[in-house]
C-alpha positions as CSV (number, residue, x, y, z in Angstrom):
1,X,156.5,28.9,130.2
2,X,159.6,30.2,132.2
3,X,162.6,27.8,132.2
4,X,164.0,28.0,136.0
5,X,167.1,26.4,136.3
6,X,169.0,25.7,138.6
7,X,171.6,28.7,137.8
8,X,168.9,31.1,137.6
9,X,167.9,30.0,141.2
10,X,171.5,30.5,142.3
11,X,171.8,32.1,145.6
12,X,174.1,34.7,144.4
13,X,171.4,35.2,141.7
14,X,168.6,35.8,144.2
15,X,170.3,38.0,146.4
16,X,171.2,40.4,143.4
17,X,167.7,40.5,143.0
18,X,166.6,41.6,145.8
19,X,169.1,43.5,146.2
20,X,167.8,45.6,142.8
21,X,164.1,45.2,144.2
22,X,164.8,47.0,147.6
23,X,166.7,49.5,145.5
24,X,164.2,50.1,142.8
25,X,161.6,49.9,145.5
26,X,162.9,52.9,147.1
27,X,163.5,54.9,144.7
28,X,159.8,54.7,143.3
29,X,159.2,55.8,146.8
30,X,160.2,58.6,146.6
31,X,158.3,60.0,143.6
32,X,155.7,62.0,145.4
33,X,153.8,61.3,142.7
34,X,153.0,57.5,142.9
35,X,152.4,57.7,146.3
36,X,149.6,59.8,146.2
37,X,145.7,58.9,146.7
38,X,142.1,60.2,145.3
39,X,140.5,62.6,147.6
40,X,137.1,61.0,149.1
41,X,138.2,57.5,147.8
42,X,138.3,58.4,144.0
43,X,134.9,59.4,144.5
44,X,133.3,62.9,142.8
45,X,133.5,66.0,144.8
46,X,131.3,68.5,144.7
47,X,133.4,72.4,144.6
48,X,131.9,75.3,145.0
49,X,133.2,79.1,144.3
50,X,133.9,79.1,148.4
51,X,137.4,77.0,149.6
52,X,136.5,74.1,151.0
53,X,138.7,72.1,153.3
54,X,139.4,68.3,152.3
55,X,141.8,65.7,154.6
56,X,143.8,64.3,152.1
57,X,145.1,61.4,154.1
58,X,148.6,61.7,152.7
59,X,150.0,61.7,156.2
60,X,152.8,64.7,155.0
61,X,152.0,67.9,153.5
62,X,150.6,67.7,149.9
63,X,152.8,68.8,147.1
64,X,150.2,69.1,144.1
65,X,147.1,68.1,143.0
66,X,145.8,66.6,139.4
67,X,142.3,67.0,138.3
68,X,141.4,63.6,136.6
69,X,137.0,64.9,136.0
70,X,135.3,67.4,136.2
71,X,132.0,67.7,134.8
72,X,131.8,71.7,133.6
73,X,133.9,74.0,132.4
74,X,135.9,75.1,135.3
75,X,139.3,75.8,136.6
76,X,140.2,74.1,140.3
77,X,142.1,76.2,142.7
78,X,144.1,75.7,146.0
79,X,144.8,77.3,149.2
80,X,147.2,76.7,152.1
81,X,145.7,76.8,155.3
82,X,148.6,75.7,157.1
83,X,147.3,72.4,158.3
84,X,149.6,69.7,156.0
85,X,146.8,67.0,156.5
86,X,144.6,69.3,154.5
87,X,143.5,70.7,151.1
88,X,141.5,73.4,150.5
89,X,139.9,73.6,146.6
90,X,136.9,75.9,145.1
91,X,136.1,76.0,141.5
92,X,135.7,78.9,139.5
93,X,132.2,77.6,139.2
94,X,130.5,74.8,141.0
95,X,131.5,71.4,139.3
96,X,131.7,67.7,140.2
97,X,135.6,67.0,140.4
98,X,137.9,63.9,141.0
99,X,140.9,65.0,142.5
100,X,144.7,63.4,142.4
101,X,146.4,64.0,145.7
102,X,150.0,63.8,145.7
């Protein structure tokens, strides 16, 4: 069990606290990274050898993409249509993919 004295719970003590947090806060913000999302809700995708165009819901332009499944042997490509609110992928073969938007 934590042992909150009264020191601890200092004002001065609190404010460099959230002082940090806010800090800390921001800067993990701006990894694009962490504030990425699954494309169709972390649910699989099915890619074909065709682009297909997928909202990625970011609300800025995408800056990468991680493939966290895939259930065959393929590679997953990407093509800029110009639209930032989208993602086109195909596969170099058709395959069920989950895909990290970032």
């Amino acid at each position: 069990m934590i042992n909150l004295d009264k020191e601890f719970l200092s004002e001065q003590n609190l404010e460099r606290w959230q002082s940090n947090y806010l800090r800390n806060m921001t800067l993990l913000s701006r990894i694009p990274f962490l504030m990425g999302q699954f494309l169709n809700d972390g649910q699989q995708i099915a890619l074909t050898t065709t682009f297909q165009p997928f909202q990625h819901k970011l609300g800025r332009k995408a800056q990468g993409y991680i493939v966290t499944y895939q259930d065959a042997n393929a590679s997953v490509f990407a093509q800029n249509q110009g639209d930032e609110l989208t993602l086109s992928l195909r596969g170099s073969a058709n395959v069920n993919a989950k895909i990290w938007v970032f």
